[in-house]
C-alpha positions as CSV (number, residue, x, y, z in Angstrom):
1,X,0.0,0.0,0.0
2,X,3.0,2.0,1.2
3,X,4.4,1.6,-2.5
4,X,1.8,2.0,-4.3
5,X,1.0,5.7,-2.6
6,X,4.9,6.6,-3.1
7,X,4.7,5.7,-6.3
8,X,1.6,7.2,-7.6
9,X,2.8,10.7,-5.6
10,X,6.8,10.5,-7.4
11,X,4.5,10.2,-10.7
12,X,2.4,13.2,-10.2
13,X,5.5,15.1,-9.2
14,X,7.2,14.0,-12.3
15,X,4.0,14.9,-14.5
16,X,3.9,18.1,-12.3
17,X,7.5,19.0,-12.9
18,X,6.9,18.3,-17.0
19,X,3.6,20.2,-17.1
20,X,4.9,23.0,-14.7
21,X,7.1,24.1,-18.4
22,X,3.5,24.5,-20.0
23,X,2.9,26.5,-16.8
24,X,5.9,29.1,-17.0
25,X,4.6,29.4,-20.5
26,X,1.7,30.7,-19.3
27,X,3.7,32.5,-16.8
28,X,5.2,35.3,-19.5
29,X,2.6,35.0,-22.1
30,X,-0.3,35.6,-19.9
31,X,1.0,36.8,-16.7
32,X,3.3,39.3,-17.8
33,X,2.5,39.9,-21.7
34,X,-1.2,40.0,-20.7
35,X,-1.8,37.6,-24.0
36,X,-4.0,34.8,-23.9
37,X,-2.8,32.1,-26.1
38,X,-5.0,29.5,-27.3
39,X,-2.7,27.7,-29.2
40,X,-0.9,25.7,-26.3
41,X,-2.3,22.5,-26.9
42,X,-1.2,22.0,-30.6
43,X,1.9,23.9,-29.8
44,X,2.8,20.8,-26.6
45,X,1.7,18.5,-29.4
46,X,3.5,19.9,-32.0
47,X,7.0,19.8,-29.3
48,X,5.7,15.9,-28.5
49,X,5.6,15.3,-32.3
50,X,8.5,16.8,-33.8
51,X,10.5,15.7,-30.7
52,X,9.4,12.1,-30.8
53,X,9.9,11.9,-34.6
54,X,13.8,13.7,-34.1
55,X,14.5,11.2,-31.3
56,X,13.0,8.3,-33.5
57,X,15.6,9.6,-35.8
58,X,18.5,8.8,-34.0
59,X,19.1,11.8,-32.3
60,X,17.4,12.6,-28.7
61,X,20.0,15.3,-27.8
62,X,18.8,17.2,-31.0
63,X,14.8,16.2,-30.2
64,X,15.3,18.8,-27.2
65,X,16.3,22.2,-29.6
66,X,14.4,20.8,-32.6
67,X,11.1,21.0,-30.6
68,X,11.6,24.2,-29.3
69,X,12.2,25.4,-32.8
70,X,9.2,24.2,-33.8
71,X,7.6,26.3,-30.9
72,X,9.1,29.2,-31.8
73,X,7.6,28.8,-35.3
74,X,4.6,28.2,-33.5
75,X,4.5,31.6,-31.7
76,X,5.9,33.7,-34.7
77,X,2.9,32.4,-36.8
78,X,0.3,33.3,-33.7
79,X,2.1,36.7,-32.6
80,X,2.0,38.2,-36.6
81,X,-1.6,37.3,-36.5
82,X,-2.3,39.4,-33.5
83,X,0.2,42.5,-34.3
84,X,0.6,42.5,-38.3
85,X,-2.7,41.2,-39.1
86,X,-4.6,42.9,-36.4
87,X,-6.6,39.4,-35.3
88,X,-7.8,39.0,-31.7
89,X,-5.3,37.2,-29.9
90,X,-7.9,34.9,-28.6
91,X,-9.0,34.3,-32.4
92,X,-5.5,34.1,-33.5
93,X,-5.0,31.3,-30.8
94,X,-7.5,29.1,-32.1
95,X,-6.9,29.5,-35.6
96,X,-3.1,28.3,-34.7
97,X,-4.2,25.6,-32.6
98,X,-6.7,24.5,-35.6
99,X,-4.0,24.5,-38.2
100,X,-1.6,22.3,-36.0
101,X,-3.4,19.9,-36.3
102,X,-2.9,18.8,-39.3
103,X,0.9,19.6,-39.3
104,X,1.1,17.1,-36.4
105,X,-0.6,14.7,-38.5
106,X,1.5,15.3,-41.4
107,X,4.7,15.2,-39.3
108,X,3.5,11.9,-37.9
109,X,3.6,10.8,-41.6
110,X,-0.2,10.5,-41.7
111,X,-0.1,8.0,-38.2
112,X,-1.7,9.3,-35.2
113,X,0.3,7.3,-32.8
114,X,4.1,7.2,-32.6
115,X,5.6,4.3,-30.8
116,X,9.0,4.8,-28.8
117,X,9.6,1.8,-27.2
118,X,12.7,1.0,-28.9
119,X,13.9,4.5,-29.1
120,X,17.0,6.3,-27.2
121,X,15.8,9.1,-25.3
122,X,16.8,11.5,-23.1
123,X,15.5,9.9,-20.2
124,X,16.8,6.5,-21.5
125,X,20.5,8.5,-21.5
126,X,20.0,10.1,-18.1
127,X,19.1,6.3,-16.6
128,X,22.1,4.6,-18.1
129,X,24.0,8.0,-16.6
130,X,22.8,7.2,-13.5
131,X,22.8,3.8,-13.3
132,X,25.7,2.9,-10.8
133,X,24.3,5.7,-8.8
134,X,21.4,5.3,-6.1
135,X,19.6,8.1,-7.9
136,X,19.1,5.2,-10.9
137,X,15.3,4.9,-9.9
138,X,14.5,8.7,-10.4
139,X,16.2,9.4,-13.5
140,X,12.9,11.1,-14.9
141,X,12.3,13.5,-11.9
142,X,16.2,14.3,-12.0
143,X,15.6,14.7,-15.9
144,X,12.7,16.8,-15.7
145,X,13.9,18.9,-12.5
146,X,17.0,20.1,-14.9
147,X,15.1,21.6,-17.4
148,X,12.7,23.1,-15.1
149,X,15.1,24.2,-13.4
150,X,17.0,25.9,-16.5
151,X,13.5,27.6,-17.8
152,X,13.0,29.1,-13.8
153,X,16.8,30.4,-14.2
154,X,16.3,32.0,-17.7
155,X,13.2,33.7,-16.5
156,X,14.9,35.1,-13.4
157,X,17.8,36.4,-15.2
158,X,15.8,37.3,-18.5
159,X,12.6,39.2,-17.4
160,X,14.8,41.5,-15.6
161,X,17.1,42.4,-19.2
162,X,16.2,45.8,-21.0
163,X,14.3,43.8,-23.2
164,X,12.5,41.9,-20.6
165,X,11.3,44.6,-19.0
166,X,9.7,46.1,-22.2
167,X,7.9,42.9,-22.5
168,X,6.6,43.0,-19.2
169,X,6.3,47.1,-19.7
170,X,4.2,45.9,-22.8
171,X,1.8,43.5,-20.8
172,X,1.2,46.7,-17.8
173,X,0.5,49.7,-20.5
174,X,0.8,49.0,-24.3
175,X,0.4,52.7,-24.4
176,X,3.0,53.9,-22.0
177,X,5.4,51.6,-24.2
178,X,4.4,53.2,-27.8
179,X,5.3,57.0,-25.9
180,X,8.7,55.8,-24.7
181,X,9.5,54.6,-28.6
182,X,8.8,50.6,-27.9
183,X,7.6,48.6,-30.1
184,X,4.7,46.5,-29.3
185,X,4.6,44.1,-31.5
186,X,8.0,43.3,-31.5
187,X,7.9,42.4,-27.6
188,X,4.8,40.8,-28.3
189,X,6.7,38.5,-31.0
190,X,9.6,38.0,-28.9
191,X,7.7,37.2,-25.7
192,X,5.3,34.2,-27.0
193,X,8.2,33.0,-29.5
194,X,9.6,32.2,-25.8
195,X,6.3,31.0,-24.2
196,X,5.6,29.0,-26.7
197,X,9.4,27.5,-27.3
198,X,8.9,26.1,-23.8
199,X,5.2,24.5,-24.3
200,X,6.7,22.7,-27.2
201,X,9.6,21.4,-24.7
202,X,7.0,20.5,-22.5
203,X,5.2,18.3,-24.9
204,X,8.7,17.1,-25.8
205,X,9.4,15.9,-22.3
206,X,6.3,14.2,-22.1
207,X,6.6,12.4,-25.0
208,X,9.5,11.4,-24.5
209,X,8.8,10.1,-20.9
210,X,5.5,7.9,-21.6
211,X,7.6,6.7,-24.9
212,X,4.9,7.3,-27.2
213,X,2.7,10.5,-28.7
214,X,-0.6,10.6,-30.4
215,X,-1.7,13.1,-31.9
216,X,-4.3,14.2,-29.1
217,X,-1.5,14.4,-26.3
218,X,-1.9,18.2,-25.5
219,X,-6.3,18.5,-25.6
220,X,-6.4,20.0,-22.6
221,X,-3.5,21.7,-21.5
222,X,-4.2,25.5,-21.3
223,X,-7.1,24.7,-19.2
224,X,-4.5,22.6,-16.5
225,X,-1.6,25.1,-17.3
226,X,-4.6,27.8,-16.5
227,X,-5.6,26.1,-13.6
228,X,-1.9,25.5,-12.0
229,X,-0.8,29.2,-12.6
230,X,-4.1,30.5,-10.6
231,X,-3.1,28.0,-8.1
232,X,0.8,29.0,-7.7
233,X,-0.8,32.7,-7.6
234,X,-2.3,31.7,-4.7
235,X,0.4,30.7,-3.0
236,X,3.1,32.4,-3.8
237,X,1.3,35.5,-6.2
238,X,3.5,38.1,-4.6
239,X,7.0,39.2,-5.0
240,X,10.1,39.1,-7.2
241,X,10.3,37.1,-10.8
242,X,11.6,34.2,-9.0
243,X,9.5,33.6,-6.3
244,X,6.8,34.3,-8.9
245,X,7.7,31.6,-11.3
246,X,8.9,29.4,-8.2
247,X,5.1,29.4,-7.4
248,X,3.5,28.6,-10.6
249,X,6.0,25.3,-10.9
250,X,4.4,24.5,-7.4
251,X,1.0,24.9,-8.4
252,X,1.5,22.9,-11.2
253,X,3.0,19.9,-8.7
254,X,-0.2,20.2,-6.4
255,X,-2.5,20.1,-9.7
256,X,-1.1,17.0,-10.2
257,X,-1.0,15.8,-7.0
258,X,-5.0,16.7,-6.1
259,X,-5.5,15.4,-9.8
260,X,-3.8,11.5,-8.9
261,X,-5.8,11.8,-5.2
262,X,-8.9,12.3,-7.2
């Protein structure tokens, strides 16, 4: 009984710690650039995809940078929809989302389920890193704790740049920005590029963790990337950058956790 409880909570903390990435997404696009992007779930499947596919491949070290690329794309399409083509950002969401689907499918090669069993991951690198170690059994918390780790550092250090603060500047008073010879649109490009670069190494994670994708892997995630940033605000809602993001990677463990007690 003992096991099974430990197990089922280092599983929710490793889902957690995955889905926290979406999270963080969230984090700048919403929190700080005020955006509401509605194009998270086929940008964490398009990550999952191109990651699984790369990694299929032969190469899970490059799965890692070519899924963020393929969020970056992901974010450049939805960001010139909302500032060059004047479409709602909600609108622009879902018309990204809708289109993504069928590049998933196409990536995919027309299949809607990609099979990894046989396939050398990252996780399947860090275990055979840590095999002579007693941290062997928790190669994919360690694994996912790194990156999670990396984004929360980025953030910190980033958000507090010149051009991090004109992002966040941007999300406060698009107005103030345009008087003090800002571009909008440009910090509005750069900062869900970034968000979205991370959803897509979410879905990548993910992927790469359950050793398989399907096509329907990220239905759902804005509303539990939603749901775990108003629960880190709650907790932790106040302060600096760091504490900030520190608490929406929390809320996103204790989504998980109520989610497996449920």
């Amino acid at each position: 009984m003992l096991e099974t409880i430990i197990g089922l909570g280092t599983t929710a903390l490793e889902l957690g710690l995955m889905s926290s990435l979406t999270v963080l997404a969230l984090f700048l696009s919403y929190s700080m650039l005020n955006v509401c992007d509605l194009s998270t779930d086929g940008c964490f499947t398009l990550g999952a995809v191109v990651g699984a596919v790369t990694a299929i491949a032969g190469h899970p070290l490059l799965s890692i940078p070519a899924a963020m690329g393929a969020g970056v794309l992901s974010g450049l399409f939805t960001s010139i929809l909302q500032t060059k083509m004047g479409i709602d950002s909600l609108l622009a969401g879902i018309i990204v989302n809708t289109g993504l689907y069928s590049i998933n499918i196409a990536i995919m090669g027309g299949s809607s389920l990609l099979n990894m069993n046989k396939t050398t991951t990252i996780f399947t690198m860090m275990k055979t890193f840590l095999s002579s170690t007693f941290l062997s059994s928790s190669y994919k918390l360690i694994t996912a704790l790194i990156f999670v780790v990396l984004v929360v550092v980025f953030l910190s250090f980033f958000l507090r740049t010149r051009l991090g603060l004109s992002i966040r500047a941007t999300g406060d008073n698009p107005d103030m920005v345009k008087s003090s010879s800002i571009n909008p649109a440009f910090t509005t490009i750069i900062g869900l590029c970034i968000s979205s670069s991370f959803t897509a190494l979410s879905g990548c994670l993910l992927a790469q963790s359950q050793k398989s994708v399907n096509v329907t892997i990220g239905s759902g995630m804005v509303t539990i990337a939603l749901a775990s940033l108003l629960i880190g605000r709650a907790f932790m809602g106040k302060g600096g950058i760091t504490k900030r993001a520190i608490g929406v990677v929390l809320g996103a463990i204790i989504f998980r956790l109520v989610y497996t007690i449920a």
